[in-house]
C-alpha positions as CSV (number, residue, x, y, z in Angstrom):
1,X,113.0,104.9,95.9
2,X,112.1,102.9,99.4
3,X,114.5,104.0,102.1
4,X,114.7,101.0,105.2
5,X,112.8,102.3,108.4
6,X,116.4,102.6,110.2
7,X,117.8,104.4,107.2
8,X,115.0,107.1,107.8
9,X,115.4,107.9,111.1
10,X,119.6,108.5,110.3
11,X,118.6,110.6,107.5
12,X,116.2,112.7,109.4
13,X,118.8,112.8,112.5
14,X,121.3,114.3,109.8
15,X,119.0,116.7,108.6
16,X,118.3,118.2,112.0
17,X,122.3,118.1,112.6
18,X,122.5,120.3,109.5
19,X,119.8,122.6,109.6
20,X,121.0,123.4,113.1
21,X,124.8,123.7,112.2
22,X,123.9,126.2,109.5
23,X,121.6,128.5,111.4
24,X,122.8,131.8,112.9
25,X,122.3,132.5,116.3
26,X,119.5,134.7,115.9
27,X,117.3,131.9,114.2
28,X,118.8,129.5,117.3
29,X,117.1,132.0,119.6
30,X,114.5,132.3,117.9
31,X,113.7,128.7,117.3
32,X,114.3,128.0,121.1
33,X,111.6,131.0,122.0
34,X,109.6,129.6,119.6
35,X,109.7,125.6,121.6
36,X,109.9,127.1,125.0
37,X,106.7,129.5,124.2
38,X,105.4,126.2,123.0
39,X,105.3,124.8,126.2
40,X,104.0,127.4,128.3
41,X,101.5,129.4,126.4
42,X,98.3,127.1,127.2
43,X,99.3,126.6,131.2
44,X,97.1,128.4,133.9
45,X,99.0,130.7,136.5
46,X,99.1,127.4,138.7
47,X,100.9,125.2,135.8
48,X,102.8,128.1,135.3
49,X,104.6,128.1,138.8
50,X,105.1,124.5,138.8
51,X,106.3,124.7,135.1
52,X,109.4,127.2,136.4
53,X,109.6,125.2,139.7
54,X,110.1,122.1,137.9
55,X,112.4,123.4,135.2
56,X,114.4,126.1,136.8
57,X,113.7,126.6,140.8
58,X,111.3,127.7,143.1
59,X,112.2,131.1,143.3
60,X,112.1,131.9,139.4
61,X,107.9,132.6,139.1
62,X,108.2,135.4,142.4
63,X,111.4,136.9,141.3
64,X,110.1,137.5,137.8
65,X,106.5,138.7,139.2
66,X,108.5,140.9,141.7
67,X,110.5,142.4,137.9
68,X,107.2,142.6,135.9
69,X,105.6,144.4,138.7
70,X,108.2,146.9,139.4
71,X,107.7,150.2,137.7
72,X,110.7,151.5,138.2
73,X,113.0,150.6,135.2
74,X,116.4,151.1,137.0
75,X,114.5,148.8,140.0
76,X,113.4,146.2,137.5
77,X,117.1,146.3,135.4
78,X,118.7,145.5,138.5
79,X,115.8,142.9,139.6
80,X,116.9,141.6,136.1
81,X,120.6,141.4,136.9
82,X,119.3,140.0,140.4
83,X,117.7,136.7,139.3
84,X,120.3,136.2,136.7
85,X,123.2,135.9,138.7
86,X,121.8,134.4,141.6
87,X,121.3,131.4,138.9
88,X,124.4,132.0,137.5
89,X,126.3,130.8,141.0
90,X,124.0,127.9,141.5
């Protein structure tokens, strides 16, 4: 059975509709850590910062170095809070 070029591309943009629509949110999540580690796993610390300057803001690669560094957990939970809802306002 030959399918017409155009008739593909619908198809295919169906299936993805579906396979979405039907997925719980835990295998959304999943599927978007999945893409987004993707796209970061192979930059240097240098395409790193860009990466998060470009795609969320210039702060974002400091606040979360100032989180990963802290070793106090109650510090670092509300570092946490911290850079969520300053991005939460913006």
């Amino acid at each position: 059975m030959t399918v017409k070029t155009g008739d593909l591309q619908e198809i295919k943009e169906e299936y993805v509709e579906y396979i979405i629509t039907t997925m719980s949110n835990e295998e959304l999540l999943a599927l978007a850590r999945n893409q987004v580690n993707n796209e970061i796993e192979s930059l240097d610390s240098k395409q790193f910062k860009k990466y998060t300057f470009d795609n969320c803001d210039e702060y974002i690669y400091e606040d979360l170095k100032a989180y990963v560094e802290e070793d106090d957990p109650s510090k670092a939970y509300q570092l946490m809070l911290e850079i969520i809802d300053d991005r939460e306002l913006a």
